[in-house]
C-alpha positions, -999 to 999 in steps of 0.1 A, spaced: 102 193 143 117 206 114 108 203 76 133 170 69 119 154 101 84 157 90 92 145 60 114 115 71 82 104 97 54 105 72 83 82 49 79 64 81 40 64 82 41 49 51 62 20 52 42 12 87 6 17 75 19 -7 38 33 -31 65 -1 -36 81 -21 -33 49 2 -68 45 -5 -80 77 -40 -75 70 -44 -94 36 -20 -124 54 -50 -125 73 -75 -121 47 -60 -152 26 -65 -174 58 -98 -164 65 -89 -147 99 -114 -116 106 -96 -86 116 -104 -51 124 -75 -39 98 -94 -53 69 -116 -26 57 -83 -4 58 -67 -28 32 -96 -17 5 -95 18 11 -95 31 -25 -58 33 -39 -57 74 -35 -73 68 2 -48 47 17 -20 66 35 4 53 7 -17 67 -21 -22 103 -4 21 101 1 25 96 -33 -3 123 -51 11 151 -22 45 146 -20 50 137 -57 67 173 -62 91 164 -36 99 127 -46 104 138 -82 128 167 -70 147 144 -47 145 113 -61 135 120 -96 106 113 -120 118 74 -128 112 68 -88 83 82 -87 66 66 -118 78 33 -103 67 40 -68 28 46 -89 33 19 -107 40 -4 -77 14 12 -55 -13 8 -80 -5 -31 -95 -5 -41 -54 -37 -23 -51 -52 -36 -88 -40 -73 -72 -59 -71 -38 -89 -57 -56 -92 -90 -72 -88 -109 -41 -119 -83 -29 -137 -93 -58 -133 -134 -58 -141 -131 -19 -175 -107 -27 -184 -134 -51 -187 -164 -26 -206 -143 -4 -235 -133 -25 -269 -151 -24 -282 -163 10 -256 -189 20 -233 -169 15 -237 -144 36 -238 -168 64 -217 -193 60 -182 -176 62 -159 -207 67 -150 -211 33 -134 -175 16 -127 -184 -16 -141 -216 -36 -119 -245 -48 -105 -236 -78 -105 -192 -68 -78 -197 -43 -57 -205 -60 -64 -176 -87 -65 -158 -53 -30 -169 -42 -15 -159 -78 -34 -121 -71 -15 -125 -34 20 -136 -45 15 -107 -73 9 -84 -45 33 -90 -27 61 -87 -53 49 -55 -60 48 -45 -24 83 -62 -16 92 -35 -43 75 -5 -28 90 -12 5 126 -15 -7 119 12 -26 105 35 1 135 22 27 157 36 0 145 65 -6 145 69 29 185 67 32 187 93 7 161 116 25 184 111 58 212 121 35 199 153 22 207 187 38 181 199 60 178 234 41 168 218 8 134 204 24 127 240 31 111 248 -1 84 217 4 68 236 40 40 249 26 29 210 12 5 191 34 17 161 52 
């Protein structure tokens, strides 16, 4: 595999891994356990999206320039500042006794609704990052294969 293909999969990785960090927080809003969960409140420079954009920032800004990779940061970190909040109304309901039992009920009356503004906040962010990422994609495809050369020695 050569430079631009590893590149164009880990673009790949990312849009996959943000897709099920979605999938996961769909399922956090309804109360649905799942496995995925713990994934979707990895710290924001844990999560496969963060780590793309702190080691390939060199190579975004070069091929995509600065103002794409500002807005790719800024989108990454107001989806993760949004599901934090979600964390945070949902950590609240299950302090004290009760709550740590009785898991029917994620979110009192009146917090899910503040949840569901946090969610639909998210998700315009994240509606952004993807179309943003699927662009940046076509260009990547776009590019000569030599010019990725100089970015081998960065980790994927």
């Amino acid at each position: 595999m050569n430079e631009k293909e590893k590149m164009i999969a880990h673009l790949d990785d990312v849009v996959k891994e943000h897709e099920k960090h979605r999938w996961a927080l769909d399922f956090v809003m309804k109360g649905v356990p799942t496995n995925e969960e713990k994934e979707l409140w990895l710290p924001e420079q844990s999560c496969l999206c963060g780590q793309f954009i702190s080691l390939r920032k060199k190579w975004i800004i070069a091929f995509f320039g600065s103002d794409i990779y500002t807005r790719l940061y800024a989108l990454h970190k107001t989806w993760h500042s949004n599901i934090y909040k979600i964390k945070s109304l949902r950590e609240k309901n299950k302090k004290g006794f009760l709550g740590r039992f009785l898991k029917s009920r994620q979110f009192k009356d009146g917090e899910l609704d503040i949840a569901k503004a946090h969610e639909n906040e998210a998700l315009k962010a994240s509606d952004d990052f993807l179309a943003l990422l699927k662009k940046m994609r076509l260009k990547a495809e776009s590019i000569a294969a030599y010019r990725y050369e100089e970015f081998a020695s960065e980790k994927a």
